[in-house]
C-alpha positions as CSV (number, residue, x, y, z in Angstrom):
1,X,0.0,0.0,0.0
2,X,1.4,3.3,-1.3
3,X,2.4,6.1,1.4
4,X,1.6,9.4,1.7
5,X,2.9,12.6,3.6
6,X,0.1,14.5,4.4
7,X,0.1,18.4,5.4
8,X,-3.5,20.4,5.4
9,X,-3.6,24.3,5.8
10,X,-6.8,25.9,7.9
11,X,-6.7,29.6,8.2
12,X,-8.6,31.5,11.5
13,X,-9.5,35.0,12.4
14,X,-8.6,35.9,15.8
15,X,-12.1,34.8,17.2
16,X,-11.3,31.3,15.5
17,X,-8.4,30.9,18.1
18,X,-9.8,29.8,21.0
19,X,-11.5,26.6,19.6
20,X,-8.6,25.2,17.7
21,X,-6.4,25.5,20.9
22,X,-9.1,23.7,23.2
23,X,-8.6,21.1,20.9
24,X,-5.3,21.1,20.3
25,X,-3.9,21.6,24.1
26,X,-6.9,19.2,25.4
27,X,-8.0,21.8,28.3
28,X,-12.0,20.8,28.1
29,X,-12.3,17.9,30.7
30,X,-14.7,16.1,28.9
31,X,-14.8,15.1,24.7
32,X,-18.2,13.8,24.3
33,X,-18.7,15.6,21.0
34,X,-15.1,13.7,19.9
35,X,-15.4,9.6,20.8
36,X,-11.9,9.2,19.0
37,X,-10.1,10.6,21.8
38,X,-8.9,8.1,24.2
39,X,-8.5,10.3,27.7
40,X,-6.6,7.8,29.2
41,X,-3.8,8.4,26.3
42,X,-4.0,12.1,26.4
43,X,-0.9,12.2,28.5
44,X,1.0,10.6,26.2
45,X,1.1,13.4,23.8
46,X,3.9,15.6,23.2
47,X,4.6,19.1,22.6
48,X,7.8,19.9,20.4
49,X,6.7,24.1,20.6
50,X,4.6,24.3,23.8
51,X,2.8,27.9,24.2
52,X,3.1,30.0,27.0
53,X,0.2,31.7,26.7
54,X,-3.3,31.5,24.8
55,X,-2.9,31.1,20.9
56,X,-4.5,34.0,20.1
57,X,-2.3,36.4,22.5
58,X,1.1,34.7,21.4
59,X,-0.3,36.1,18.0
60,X,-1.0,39.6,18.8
61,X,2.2,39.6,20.8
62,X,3.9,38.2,17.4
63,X,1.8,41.2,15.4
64,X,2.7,44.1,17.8
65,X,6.4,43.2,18.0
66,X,6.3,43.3,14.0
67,X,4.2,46.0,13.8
68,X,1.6,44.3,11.2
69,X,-1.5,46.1,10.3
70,X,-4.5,44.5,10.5
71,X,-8.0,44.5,9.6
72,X,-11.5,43.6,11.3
73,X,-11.1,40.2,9.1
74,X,-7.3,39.5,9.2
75,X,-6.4,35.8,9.5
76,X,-4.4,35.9,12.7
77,X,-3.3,32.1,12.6
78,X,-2.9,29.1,10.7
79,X,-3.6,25.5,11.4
80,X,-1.7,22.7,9.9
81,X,-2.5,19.1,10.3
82,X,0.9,16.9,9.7
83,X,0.2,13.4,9.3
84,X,0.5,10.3,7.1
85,X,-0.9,7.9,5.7
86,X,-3.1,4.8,7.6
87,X,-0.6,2.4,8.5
88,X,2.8,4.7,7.9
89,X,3.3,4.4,11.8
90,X,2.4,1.2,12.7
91,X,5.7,-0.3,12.9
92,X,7.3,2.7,14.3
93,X,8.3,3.4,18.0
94,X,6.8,5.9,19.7
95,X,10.1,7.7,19.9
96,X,10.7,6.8,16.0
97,X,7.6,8.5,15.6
98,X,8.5,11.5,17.5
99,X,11.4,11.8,15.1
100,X,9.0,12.2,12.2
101,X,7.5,14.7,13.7
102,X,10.7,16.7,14.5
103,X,11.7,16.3,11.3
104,X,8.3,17.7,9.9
105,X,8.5,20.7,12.0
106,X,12.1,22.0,11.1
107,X,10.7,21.9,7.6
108,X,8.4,24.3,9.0
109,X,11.0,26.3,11.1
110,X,13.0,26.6,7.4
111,X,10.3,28.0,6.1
112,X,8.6,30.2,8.1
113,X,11.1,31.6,10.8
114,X,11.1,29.7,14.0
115,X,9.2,33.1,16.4
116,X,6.0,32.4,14.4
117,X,5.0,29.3,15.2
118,X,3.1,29.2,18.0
119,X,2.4,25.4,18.9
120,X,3.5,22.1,17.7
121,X,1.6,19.3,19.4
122,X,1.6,15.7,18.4
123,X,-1.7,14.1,19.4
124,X,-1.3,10.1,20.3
125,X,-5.1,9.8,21.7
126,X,-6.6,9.4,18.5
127,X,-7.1,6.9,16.1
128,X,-3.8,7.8,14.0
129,X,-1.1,10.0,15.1
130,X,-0.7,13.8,13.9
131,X,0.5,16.8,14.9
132,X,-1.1,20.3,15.0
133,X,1.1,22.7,14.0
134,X,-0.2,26.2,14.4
135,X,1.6,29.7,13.1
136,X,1.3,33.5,13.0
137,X,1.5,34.3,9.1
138,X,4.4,37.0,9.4
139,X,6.2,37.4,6.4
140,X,9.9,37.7,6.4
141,X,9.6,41.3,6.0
142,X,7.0,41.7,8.9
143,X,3.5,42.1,7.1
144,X,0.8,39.6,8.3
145,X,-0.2,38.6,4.7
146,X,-1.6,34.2,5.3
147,X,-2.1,35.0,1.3
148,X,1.3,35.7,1.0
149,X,2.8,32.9,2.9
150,X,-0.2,30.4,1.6
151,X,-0.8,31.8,-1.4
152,X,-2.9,30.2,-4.3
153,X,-3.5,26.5,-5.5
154,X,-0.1,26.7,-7.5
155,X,1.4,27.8,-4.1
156,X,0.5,25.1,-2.2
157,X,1.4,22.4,-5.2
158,X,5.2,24.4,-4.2
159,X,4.5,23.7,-0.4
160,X,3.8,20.1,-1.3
161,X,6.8,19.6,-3.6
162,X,9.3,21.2,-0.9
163,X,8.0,19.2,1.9
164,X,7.7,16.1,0.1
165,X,11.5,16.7,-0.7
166,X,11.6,17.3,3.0
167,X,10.3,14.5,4.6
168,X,11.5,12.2,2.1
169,X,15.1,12.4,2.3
170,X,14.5,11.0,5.7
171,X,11.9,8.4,4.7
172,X,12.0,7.5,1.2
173,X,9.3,5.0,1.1
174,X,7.1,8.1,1.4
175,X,5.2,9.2,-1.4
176,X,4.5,13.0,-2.1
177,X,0.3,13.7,-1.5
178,X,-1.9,14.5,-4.1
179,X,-2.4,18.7,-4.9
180,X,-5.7,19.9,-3.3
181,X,-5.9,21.3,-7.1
182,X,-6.2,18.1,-8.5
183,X,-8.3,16.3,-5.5
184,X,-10.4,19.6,-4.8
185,X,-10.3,18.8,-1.6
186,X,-11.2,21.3,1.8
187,X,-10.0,20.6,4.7
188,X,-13.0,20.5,7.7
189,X,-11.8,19.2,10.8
190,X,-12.8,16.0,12.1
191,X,-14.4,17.1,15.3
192,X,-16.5,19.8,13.8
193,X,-18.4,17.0,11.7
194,X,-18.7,15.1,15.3
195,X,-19.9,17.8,17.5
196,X,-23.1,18.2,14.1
197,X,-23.6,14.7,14.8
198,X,-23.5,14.8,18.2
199,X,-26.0,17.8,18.7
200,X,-27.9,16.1,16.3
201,X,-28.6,13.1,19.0
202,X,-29.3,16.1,21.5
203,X,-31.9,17.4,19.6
204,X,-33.8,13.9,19.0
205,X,-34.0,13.2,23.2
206,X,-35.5,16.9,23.1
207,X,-38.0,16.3,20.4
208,X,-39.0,12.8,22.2
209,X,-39.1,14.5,25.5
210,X,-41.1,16.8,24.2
211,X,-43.6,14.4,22.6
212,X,-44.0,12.7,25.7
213,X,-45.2,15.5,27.9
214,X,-48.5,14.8,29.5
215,X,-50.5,16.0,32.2
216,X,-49.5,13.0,34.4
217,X,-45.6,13.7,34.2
218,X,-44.9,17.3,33.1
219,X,-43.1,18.1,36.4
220,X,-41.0,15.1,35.5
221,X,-40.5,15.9,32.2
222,X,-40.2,19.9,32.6
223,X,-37.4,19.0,34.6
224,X,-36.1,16.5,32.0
225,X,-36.6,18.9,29.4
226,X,-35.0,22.1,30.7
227,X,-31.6,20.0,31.2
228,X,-31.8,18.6,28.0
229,X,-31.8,22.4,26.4
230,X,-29.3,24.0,29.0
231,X,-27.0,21.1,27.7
232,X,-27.7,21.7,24.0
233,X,-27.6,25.1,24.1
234,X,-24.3,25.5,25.3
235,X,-22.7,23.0,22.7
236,X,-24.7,24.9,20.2
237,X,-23.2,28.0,20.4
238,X,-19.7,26.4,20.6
239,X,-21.1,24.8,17.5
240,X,-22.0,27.8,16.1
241,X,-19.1,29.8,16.2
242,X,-16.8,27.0,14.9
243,X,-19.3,26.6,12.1
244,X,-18.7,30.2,10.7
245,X,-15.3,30.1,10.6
246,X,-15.8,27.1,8.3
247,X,-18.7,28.1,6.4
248,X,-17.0,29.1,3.0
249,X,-15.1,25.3,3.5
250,X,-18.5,23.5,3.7
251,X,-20.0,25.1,0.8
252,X,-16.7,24.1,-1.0
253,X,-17.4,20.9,0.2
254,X,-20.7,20.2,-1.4
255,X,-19.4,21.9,-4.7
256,X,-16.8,19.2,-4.8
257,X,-19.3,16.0,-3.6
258,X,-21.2,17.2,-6.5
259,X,-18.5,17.4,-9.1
260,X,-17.4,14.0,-7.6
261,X,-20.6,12.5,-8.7
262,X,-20.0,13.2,-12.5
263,X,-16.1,12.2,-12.4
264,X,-15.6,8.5,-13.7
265,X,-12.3,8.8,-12.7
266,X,-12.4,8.7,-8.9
267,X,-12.1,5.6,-7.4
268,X,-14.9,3.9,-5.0
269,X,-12.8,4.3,-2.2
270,X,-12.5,8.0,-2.3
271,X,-16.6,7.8,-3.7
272,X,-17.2,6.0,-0.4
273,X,-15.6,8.2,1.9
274,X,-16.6,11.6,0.2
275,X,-20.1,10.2,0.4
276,X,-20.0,9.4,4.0
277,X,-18.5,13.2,5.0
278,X,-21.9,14.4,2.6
279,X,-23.8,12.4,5.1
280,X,-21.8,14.0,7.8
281,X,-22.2,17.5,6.5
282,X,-26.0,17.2,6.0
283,X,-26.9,16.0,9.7
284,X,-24.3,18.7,11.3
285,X,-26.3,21.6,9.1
286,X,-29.5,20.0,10.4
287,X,-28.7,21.1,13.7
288,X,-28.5,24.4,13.1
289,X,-32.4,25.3,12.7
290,X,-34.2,22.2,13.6
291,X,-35.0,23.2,17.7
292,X,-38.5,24.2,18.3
293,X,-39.9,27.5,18.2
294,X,-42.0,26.7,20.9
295,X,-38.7,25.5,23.2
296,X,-37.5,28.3,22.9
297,X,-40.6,30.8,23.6
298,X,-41.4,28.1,26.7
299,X,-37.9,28.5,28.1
300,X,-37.2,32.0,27.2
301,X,-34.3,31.6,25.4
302,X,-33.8,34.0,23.0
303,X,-34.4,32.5,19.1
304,X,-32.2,34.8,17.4
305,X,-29.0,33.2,19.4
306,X,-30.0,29.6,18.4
307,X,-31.1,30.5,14.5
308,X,-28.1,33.3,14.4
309,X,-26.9,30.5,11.4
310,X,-27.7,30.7,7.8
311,X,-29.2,28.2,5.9
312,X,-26.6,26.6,4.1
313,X,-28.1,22.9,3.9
314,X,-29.8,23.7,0.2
């Protein structure tokens, strides 16, 4: 089976922060919206650049010291997700594995300039090991420009090429990953499609708990009920806010799920698994409009905070 290196780019605004690093730096106490992560293993992952301070601040520290202008929509930070492909690291220590890593982030410390990266984090309590790599886009001549350092599709094909020449002088058996020109492909994290799926199984227990309300239980069930939306809501607008930051990513999404339907030339494998995140990307958007008027005139909460969404599902 053929290897592949595998680097994704994510961009965020400064309000985007604060999500990506309570993922990345596991603070939350509990991950019921992510079943991948093993808790138990959490302390098993290592930081090669460990922040001193919140993601977003290390940034505007990195911004002020460089004197970068900015703008109301600046992209304050980027996200890259290193990894490779299922089954690359079975064989390999943990310490081996570490290595890799390493050598994947002084690619990254060549290129960028070693003060802008803010965390490097290699997660080993999910399924297959990764690191999140995360960076203030500074150029070399101190303008914060993530267009600059990113650039276009024909930029990244560069990226790839350099970092496949990278990693591979190391590990040769590695194969260099395919352009996001020629795959299309957007990168939506993991966990975002979970947390849709997951507030998805929230709303059904408040639809059934609603249906079962009677005059024989509705202390019971009031009770019930009002839990039930407290948790919700609260997940909701976490959900909410992460959602925005990816909108223009999901609509890509469905743009390239359809053009995948009318290309002979992709394999059932990747037709499988593109189908499955469509299935994925229609529950999550489902969340976002489906809870009751009535809920929320009942409980007072206020309907333009849970329907503050568009309607991107059509």
């Amino acid at each position: 089976m053929a290897k592949y290196a595998i680097m994704r780019f994510m961009k965020l605004k400064a309000a985007g922060c604060g999500g990506i690093e309570a993922h990345n730096e596991r603070t939350k106490s509990e991950y019921k919206t992510n079943p991948d992560i093993k808790k138990e293993k959490t302390k098993e992952n290592v930081h090669l650049v460990k922040p001193e301070d919140t993601y977003r601040n290390l940034c505007k520290a990195l911004i002020e010291k460089y004197g970068c202008r900015t703008r109301k929509d600046s992209v304050y930070m980027v996200e890259t997700v290193i990894t490779a492909s299922l089954g690359f690291f079975t064989k390999m220590s943990k310490r081996d594995t570490d290595d890799f890593f390493r050598h994947a982030l002084e690619f990254y410390r060549k290129k960028l300039g070693e003060d802008r990266i803010i965390s490097a984090v290699i997660h080993y309590d999910e399924k297959t090991p990764h690191m999140h790599l995360d960076f203030c886009p500074i150029t070399k001549d101190g303008r914060l420009s993530a267009k600059e350092i990113i650039g276009n599709k024909k930029d990244l094909i560069k990226w790839q090429d350099e970092y496949h020449k990278h990693m591979s002088a190391k590990y040769p058996d590695l194969n260099r990953g395919k352009s996001s020109d020629i795959t299309g492909r957007t990168y939506i994290p993991t966990q975002l499609f979970k947390k849709g799926i997951n507030l998805t199984k929230k709303h059904k227990k408040i639809i059934e708990c609603i249906d079962s309300l009677s005059v024989f239980n509705m202390k019971e069930k009031k009770a019930e009920l009002e839990k039930l939306i407290d948790r919700y809501e609260k997940e909701y607008k976490e959900y909410a806010s992460e959602v925005k930051v990816y909108a223009d990513s999901f609509d890509a999404l469905k743009k390239e799920n359809k053009k995948l339907q009318n290309d002979s030339k992709i394999s059932m494998e990747t037709r499988l698994q593109m189908g499955k995140q469509r299935m994925e990307y229609e529950e999550a958007m489902k969340v976002l409009k489906n809870i009751p008027e009535d809920v929320i005139r009942r409980y007072n909460y206020k309907s333009e905070q849970i329907h503050s969404m568009p309607d991107r599902s059509r």
